[in-house]
N, C-alpha and C positions, 0 to 999 in steps of 0.2 A: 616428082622424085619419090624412090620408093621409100616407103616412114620406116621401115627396116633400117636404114641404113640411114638418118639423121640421125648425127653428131654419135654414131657407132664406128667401129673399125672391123667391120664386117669381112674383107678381105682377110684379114688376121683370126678369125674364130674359127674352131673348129666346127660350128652348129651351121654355118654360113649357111648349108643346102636345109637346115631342119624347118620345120613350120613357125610361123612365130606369133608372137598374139600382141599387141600394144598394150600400152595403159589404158586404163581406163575411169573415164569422171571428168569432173570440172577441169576450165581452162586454169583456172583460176579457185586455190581454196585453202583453209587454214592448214589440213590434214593431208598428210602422203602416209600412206602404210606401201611397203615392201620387201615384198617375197622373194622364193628363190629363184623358181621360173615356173612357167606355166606346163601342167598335167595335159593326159589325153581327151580328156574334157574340155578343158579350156581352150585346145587347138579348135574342137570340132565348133564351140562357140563363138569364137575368135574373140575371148572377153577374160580377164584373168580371176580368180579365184572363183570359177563357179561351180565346182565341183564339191567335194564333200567336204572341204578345210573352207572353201569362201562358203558356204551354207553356215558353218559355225562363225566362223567372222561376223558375217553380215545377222547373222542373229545375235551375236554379242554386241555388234553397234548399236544394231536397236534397241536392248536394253537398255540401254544410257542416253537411248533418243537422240541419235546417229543415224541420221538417213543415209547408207551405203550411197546413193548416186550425191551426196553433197563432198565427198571424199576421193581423193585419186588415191587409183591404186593402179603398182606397177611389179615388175618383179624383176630382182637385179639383171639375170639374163633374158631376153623376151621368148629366147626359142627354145624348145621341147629338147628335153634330151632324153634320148631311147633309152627305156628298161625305167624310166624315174630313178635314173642315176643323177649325181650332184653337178653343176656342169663344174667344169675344170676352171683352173686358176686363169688360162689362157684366155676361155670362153666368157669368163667373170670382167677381164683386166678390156678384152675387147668391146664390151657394152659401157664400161663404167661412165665415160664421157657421157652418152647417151644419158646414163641412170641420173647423174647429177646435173645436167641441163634439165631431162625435164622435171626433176622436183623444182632449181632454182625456177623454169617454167612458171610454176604456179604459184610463186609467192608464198609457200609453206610454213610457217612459224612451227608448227609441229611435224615430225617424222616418226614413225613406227616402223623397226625394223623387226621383221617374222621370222626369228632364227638365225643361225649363227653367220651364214651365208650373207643374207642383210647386213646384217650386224658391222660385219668386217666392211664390205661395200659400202654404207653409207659414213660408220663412225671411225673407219678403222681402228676399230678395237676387234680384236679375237678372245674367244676364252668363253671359257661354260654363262651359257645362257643365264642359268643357278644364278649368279654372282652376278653380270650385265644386267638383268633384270633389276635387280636392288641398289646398283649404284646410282642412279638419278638421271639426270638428262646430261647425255651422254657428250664432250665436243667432237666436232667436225671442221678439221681442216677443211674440207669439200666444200660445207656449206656454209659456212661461220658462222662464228659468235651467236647469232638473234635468233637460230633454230637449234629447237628442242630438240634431238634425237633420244626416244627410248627404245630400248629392245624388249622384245619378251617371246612366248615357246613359238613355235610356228605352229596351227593350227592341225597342220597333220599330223605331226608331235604331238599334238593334245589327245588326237582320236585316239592313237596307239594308245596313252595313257591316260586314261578318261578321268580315274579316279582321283588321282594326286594333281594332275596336271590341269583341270576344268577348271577348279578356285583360283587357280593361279593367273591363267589366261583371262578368267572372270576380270578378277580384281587389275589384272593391267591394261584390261582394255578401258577403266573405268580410268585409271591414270589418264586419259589423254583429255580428258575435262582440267584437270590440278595436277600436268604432267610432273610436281614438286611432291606429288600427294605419294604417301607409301601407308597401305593399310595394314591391319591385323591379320588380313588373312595373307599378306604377301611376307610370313614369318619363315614357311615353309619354301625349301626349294631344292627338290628334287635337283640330282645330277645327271650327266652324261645326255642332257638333249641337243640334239642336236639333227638339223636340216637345210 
């Protein structure tokens, strides 16, 4: 069976012909972080965030002594959409089965959602990152009660704004050890991100 198309409604998507990339990591593990969909990079890899937002990921886990392969990471839609535009509500609505089978998949106590995109798909909650960020662990009709969902910037979001935007990402990526914890530096927060 093609892995595209478990527990997707790929007939329904607009992305149906685009390239697409799976998850990737553990069958099985505390952590899910996800994205919005995977870049030109990530196609030619066939692996999600490897490009220049999963280069900063993957080195803000390891600060905290977060070995990137002990973590799944996915992205709400799997397939590429042309120009790194945002895929559509349609594109979002026909993966979502997929996106929540495979976090339930893994047994996840923790979820990390990268942007506002996530955000919505995992917690549906909408609404400036700014604010999602600071509210706590987030519920999820999706997944219930006993998983954390926090949100924080998307990574790509960070590079555009390096300066305001790095502490912040710093500091939330640091939450997912005490996902209760809110530090000093997560006082600031920047508006209008969004990805």
């Amino acid at each position: 069976m093609d892995p595209k198309a478990q527990r997707a409604h790929c007939h329904q998507c607009p992305l149906k012909d685009a390239p697409f990339v799976p998850g990737d990591g553990p069958g099985t593990t505390g952590i899910v972080i996800v994205g919005r969909d995977p870049g030109a990079i990530e196609v030619m890899e066939g692996k999600p965030f490897v490009g220049q937002a999963g280069c900063l990921l993957t080195r803000e886990l390891g600060e905290i002594g977060i070995n990137r392969s002990s973590v799944h990471i996915t992205n709400t839609a799997l397939c590429h959409t042309e120009g790194n535009k945002k895929p559509s509500v349609r594109a979002v609505q026909a993966c979502h089965d997929r996106l929540i089978g495979e976090i339930k998949q893994t047994g996840a106590k923790k979820v990390l959602a990268l942007g506002e995109t996530a955000s919505r798909a995992v917690s549906d909650r909408s609404g400036a990152i700014a604010v999602l960020r600071l509210a706590g662990p987030l519920p999820s009709r999706f997944l219930g009660d006993d998983v954390a969902v926090r949100v924080t910037y998307h990574p790509a979001w960070v590079w555009r704004n390096w300066k305001k935007g790095h502490p912040l990402f710093a500091s939330d990526i640091r939450t997912l050890l005490d996902p209760w914890a809110v530090t000093s530096e997560a006082s600031a927060s920047p508006e209008n991100a969004s990805i």
